[in-house]
C-alpha positions as CSV (number, residue, x, y, z in Angstrom):
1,X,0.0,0.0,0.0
2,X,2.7,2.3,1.1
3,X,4.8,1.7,-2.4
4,X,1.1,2.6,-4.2
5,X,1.0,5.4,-2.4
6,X,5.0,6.4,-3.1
7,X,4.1,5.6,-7.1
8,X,0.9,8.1,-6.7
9,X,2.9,10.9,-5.5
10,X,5.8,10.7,-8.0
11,X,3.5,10.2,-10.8
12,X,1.5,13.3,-10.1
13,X,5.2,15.1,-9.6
14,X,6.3,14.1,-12.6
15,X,2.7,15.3,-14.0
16,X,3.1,18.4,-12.6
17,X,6.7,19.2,-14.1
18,X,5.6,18.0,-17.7
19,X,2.1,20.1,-17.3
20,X,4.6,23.0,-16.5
21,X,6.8,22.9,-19.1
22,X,5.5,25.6,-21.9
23,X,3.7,24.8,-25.2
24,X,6.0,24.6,-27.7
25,X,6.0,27.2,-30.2
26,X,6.4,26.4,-33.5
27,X,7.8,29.4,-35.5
28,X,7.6,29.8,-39.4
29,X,9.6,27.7,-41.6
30,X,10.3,28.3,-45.2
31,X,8.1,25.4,-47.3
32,X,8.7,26.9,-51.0
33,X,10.7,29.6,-53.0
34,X,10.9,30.6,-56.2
35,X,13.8,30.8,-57.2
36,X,14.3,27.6,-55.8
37,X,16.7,26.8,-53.4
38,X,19.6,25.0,-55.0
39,X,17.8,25.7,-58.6
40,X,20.0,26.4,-62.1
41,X,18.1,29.3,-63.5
42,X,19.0,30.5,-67.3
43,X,17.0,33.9,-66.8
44,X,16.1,36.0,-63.8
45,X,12.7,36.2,-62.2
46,X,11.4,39.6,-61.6
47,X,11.0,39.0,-58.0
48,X,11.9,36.5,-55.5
49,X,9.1,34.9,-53.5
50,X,8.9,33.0,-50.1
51,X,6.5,31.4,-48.6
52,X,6.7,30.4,-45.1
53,X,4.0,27.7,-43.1
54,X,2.6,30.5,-41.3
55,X,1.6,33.7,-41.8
56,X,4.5,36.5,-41.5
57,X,4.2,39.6,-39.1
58,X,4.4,42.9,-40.5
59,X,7.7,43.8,-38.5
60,X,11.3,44.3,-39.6
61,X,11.0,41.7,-42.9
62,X,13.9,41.6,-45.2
63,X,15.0,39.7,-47.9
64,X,18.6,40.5,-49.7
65,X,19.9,38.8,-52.7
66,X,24.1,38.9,-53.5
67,X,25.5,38.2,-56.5
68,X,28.5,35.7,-57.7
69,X,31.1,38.0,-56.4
70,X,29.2,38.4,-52.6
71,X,29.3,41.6,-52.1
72,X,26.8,43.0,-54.7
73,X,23.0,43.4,-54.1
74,X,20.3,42.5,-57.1
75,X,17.6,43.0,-54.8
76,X,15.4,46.0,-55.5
77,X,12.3,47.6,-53.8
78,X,11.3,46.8,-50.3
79,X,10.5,43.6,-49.2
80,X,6.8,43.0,-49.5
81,X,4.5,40.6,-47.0
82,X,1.2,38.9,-47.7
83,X,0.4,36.4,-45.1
84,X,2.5,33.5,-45.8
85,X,4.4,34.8,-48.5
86,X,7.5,37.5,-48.3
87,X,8.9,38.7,-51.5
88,X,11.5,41.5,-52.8
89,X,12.1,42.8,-56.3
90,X,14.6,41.7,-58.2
91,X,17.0,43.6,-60.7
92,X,17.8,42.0,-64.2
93,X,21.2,39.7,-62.9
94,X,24.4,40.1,-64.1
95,X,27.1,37.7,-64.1
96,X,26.7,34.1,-64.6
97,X,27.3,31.9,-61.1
98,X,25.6,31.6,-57.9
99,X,23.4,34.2,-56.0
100,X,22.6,34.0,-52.6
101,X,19.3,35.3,-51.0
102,X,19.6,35.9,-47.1
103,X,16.4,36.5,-45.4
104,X,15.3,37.6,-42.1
105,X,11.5,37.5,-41.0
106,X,9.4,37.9,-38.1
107,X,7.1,35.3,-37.1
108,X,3.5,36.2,-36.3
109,X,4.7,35.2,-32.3
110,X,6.9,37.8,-32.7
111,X,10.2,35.8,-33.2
112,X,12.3,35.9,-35.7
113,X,13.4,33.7,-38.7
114,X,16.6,34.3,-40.6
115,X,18.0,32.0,-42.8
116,X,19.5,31.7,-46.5
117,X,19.6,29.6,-49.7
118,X,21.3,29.6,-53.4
119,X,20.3,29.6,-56.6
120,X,22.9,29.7,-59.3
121,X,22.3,32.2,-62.7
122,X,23.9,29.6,-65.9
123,X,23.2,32.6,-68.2
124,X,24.6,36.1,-68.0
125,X,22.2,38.9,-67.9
126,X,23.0,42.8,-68.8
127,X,21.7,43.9,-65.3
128,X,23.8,46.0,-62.8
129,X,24.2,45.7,-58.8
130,X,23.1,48.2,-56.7
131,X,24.5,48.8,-53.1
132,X,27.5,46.4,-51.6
133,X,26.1,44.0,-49.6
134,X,28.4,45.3,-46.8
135,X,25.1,47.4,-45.6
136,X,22.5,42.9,-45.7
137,X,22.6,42.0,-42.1
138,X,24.2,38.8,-42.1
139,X,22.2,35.2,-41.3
140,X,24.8,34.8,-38.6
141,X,24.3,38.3,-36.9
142,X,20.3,38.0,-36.9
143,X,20.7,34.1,-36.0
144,X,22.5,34.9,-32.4
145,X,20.0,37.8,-31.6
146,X,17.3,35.3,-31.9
147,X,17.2,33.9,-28.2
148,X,13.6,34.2,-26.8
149,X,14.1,32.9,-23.0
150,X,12.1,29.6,-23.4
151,X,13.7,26.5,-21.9
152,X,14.3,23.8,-24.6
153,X,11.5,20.9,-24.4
154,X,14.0,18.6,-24.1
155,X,15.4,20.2,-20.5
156,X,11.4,19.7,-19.2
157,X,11.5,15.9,-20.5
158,X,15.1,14.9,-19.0
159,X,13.8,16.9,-15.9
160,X,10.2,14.6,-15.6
161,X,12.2,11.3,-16.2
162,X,14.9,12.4,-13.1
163,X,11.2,12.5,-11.2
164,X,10.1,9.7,-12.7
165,X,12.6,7.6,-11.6
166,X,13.1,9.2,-8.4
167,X,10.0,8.5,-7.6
168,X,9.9,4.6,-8.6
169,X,13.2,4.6,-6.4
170,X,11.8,6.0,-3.3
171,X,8.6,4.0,-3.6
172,X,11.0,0.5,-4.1
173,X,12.8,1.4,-1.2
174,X,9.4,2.2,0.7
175,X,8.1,-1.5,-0.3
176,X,10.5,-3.3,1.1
Protein backbone atom coordinates (compact mmCIF):
# COMPACT_ATOMS: atom_id res chain seq x y z
CA UNK A 1 0.00 0.00 0.00
CA UNK A 2 2.65 2.32 1.06
CA UNK A 3 4.84 1.68 -2.36
CA UNK A 4 1.09 2.60 -4.19
CA UNK A 5 1.02 5.39 -2.36
CA UNK A 6 4.98 6.40 -3.05
CA UNK A 7 4.14 5.63 -7.08
CA UNK A 8 0.89 8.09 -6.75
CA UNK A 9 2.94 10.94 -5.46
CA UNK A 10 5.84 10.72 -7.99
CA UNK A 11 3.46 10.24 -10.77
CA UNK A 12 1.48 13.32 -10.13
CA UNK A 13 5.16 15.08 -9.60
CA UNK A 14 6.25 14.13 -12.60
CA UNK A 15 2.71 15.30 -14.00
CA UNK A 16 3.06 18.43 -12.64
CA UNK A 17 6.71 19.18 -14.07
CA UNK A 18 5.62 18.00 -17.71
CA UNK A 19 2.11 20.08 -17.31
CA UNK A 20 4.56 23.01 -16.49
CA UNK A 21 6.79 22.91 -19.07
CA UNK A 22 5.49 25.61 -21.94
CA UNK A 23 3.66 24.75 -25.22
CA UNK A 24 5.99 24.57 -27.68
CA UNK A 25 5.98 27.16 -30.24
CA UNK A 26 6.43 26.40 -33.47
CA UNK A 27 7.84 29.40 -35.49
CA UNK A 28 7.63 29.80 -39.36
CA UNK A 29 9.62 27.73 -41.56
CA UNK A 30 10.34 28.29 -45.21
CA UNK A 31 8.06 25.42 -47.27
CA UNK A 32 8.70 26.91 -50.98
CA UNK A 33 10.72 29.56 -52.97
CA UNK A 34 10.94 30.60 -56.17
CA UNK A 35 13.82 30.85 -57.17
CA UNK A 36 14.30 27.57 -55.77
CA UNK A 37 16.73 26.77 -53.39
CA UNK A 38 19.63 25.03 -54.97
CA UNK A 39 17.81 25.68 -58.58
CA UNK A 40 20.05 26.43 -62.10
CA UNK A 41 18.13 29.26 -63.54
CA UNK A 42 19.00 30.50 -67.27
CA UNK A 43 16.96 33.92 -66.84
CA UNK A 44 16.06 35.97 -63.76
CA UNK A 45 12.71 36.18 -62.24
CA UNK A 46 11.40 39.64 -61.63
CA UNK A 47 11.05 38.96 -57.99
CA UNK A 48 11.88 36.55 -55.50
CA UNK A 49 9.12 34.95 -53.45
CA UNK A 50 8.90 33.03 -50.11
CA UNK A 51 6.48 31.36 -48.57
CA UNK A 52 6.70 30.42 -45.07
CA UNK A 53 4.05 27.71 -43.13
CA UNK A 54 2.58 30.49 -41.32
CA UNK A 55 1.64 33.66 -41.78
CA UNK A 56 4.55 36.54 -41.49
CA UNK A 57 4.19 39.55 -39.06
CA UNK A 58 4.39 42.86 -40.54
CA UNK A 59 7.67 43.83 -38.48
CA UNK A 60 11.25 44.26 -39.61
CA UNK A 61 10.98 41.74 -42.91
CA UNK A 62 13.87 41.57 -45.19
CA UNK A 63 15.01 39.73 -47.91
CA UNK A 64 18.59 40.49 -49.71
CA UNK A 65 19.87 38.80 -52.68
CA UNK A 66 24.06 38.94 -53.54
CA UNK A 67 25.52 38.18 -56.55
CA UNK A 68 28.50 35.69 -57.66
CA UNK A 69 31.07 38.03 -56.38
CA UNK A 70 29.23 38.42 -52.57
CA UNK A 71 29.27 41.55 -52.06
CA UNK A 72 26.83 43.04 -54.75
CA UNK A 73 23.03 43.43 -54.10
CA UNK A 74 20.29 42.54 -57.08
CA UNK A 75 17.61 42.97 -54.83
CA UNK A 76 15.44 46.03 -55.52
CA UNK A 77 12.32 47.57 -53.79
CA UNK A 78 11.33 46.83 -50.28
CA UNK A 79 10.53 43.58 -49.19
CA UNK A 80 6.76 42.99 -49.51
CA UNK A 81 4.53 40.56 -46.99
CA UNK A 82 1.17 38.89 -47.72
CA UNK A 83 0.43 36.40 -45.14
CA UNK A 84 2.49 33.49 -45.81
CA UNK A 85 4.39 34.77 -48.51
CA UNK A 86 7.47 37.48 -48.26
CA UNK A 87 8.92 38.71 -51.45
CA UNK A 88 11.46 41.51 -52.82
CA UNK A 89 12.07 42.76 -56.35
CA UNK A 90 14.63 41.74 -58.15
CA UNK A 91 17.01 43.57 -60.69
CA UNK A 92 17.85 42.03 -64.15
CA UNK A 93 21.21 39.68 -62.93
CA UNK A 94 24.44 40.14 -64.12
CA UNK A 95 27.08 37.71 -64.06
CA UNK A 96 26.73 34.08 -64.58
CA UNK A 97 27.31 31.87 -61.07
CA UNK A 98 25.57 31.55 -57.86
CA UNK A 99 23.37 34.21 -56.00
CA UNK A 100 22.58 33.98 -52.61
CA UNK A 101 19.28 35.34 -50.99
CA UNK A 102 19.62 35.88 -47.09
CA UNK A 103 16.41 36.47 -45.43
CA UNK A 104 15.34 37.59 -42.10
CA UNK A 105 11.53 37.54 -40.97
CA UNK A 106 9.44 37.93 -38.11
CA UNK A 107 7.08 35.32 -37.09
CA UNK A 108 3.50 36.19 -36.33
CA UNK A 109 4.66 35.23 -32.33
CA UNK A 110 6.91 37.81 -32.68
CA UNK A 111 10.17 35.84 -33.22
CA UNK A 112 12.29 35.85 -35.69
CA UNK A 113 13.40 33.74 -38.75
CA UNK A 114 16.56 34.30 -40.58
CA UNK A 115 18.03 32.04 -42.79
CA UNK A 116 19.54 31.65 -46.52
CA UNK A 117 19.65 29.59 -49.69
CA UNK A 118 21.28 29.64 -53.38
CA UNK A 119 20.28 29.57 -56.55
CA UNK A 120 22.88 29.68 -59.35
CA UNK A 121 22.32 32.15 -62.67
CA UNK A 122 23.91 29.62 -65.87
CA UNK A 123 23.25 32.62 -68.21
CA UNK A 124 24.63 36.11 -68.03
CA UNK A 125 22.22 38.86 -67.92
CA UNK A 126 23.02 42.79 -68.80
CA UNK A 127 21.72 43.92 -65.26
CA UNK A 128 23.84 46.02 -62.83
CA UNK A 129 24.17 45.69 -58.81
CA UNK A 130 23.05 48.24 -56.75
CA UNK A 131 24.53 48.77 -53.13
CA UNK A 132 27.51 46.44 -51.60
CA UNK A 133 26.13 43.99 -49.63
CA UNK A 134 28.37 45.29 -46.85
CA UNK A 135 25.12 47.41 -45.58
CA UNK A 136 22.51 42.87 -45.70
CA UNK A 137 22.56 42.04 -42.09
CA UNK A 138 24.25 38.84 -42.09
CA UNK A 139 22.17 35.21 -41.27
CA UNK A 140 24.82 34.79 -38.59
CA UNK A 141 24.31 38.29 -36.90
CA UNK A 142 20.34 37.99 -36.89
CA UNK A 143 20.67 34.06 -36.03
CA UNK A 144 22.52 34.94 -32.38
CA UNK A 145 20.03 37.77 -31.59
CA UNK A 146 17.30 35.31 -31.88
CA UNK A 147 17.20 33.86 -28.22
CA UNK A 148 13.62 34.25 -26.77
CA UNK A 149 14.06 32.94 -23.03
CA UNK A 150 12.15 29.65 -23.43
CA UNK A 151 13.71 26.47 -21.87
CA UNK A 152 14.28 23.77 -24.65
CA UNK A 153 11.47 20.86 -24.36
CA UNK A 154 13.96 18.56 -24.07
CA UNK A 155 15.36 20.24 -20.54
CA UNK A 156 11.41 19.66 -19.21
CA UNK A 157 11.54 15.90 -20.49
CA UNK A 158 15.12 14.92 -19.02
CA UNK A 159 13.81 16.89 -15.87
CA UNK A 160 10.23 14.59 -15.55
CA UNK A 161 12.23 11.35 -16.21
CA UNK A 162 14.93 12.42 -13.13
CA UNK A 163 11.15 12.54 -11.22
CA UNK A 164 10.08 9.71 -12.67
CA UNK A 165 12.62 7.61 -11.62
CA UNK A 166 13.06 9.18 -8.42
CA UNK A 167 10.00 8.46 -7.63
CA UNK A 168 9.92 4.60 -8.58
CA UNK A 169 13.19 4.59 -6.39
CA UNK A 170 11.84 6.00 -3.35
CA UNK A 171 8.57 4.03 -3.61
CA UNK A 172 10.96 0.47 -4.12
CA UNK A 173 12.76 1.36 -1.19
CA UNK A 174 9.44 2.19 0.74
CA UNK A 175 8.12 -1.53 -0.32
CA UNK A 176 10.48 -3.26 1.06
Amino acid sequence: MRSLKALAVAGAAAALVVGAAPIAQAHNVLVSSDPAKGASIAAAPAQVRLVFNEPVDNGPNEISVTGPDGSSRWDTGPTTVSGATVSVGLRNLGPAGVYTVNYHIVSEDGHPVSDAFAFTLTTAGTGTPTTPAAATPTVAAATTATTDGTVPVWVWIIAAAVLLISGLLVARRVSR
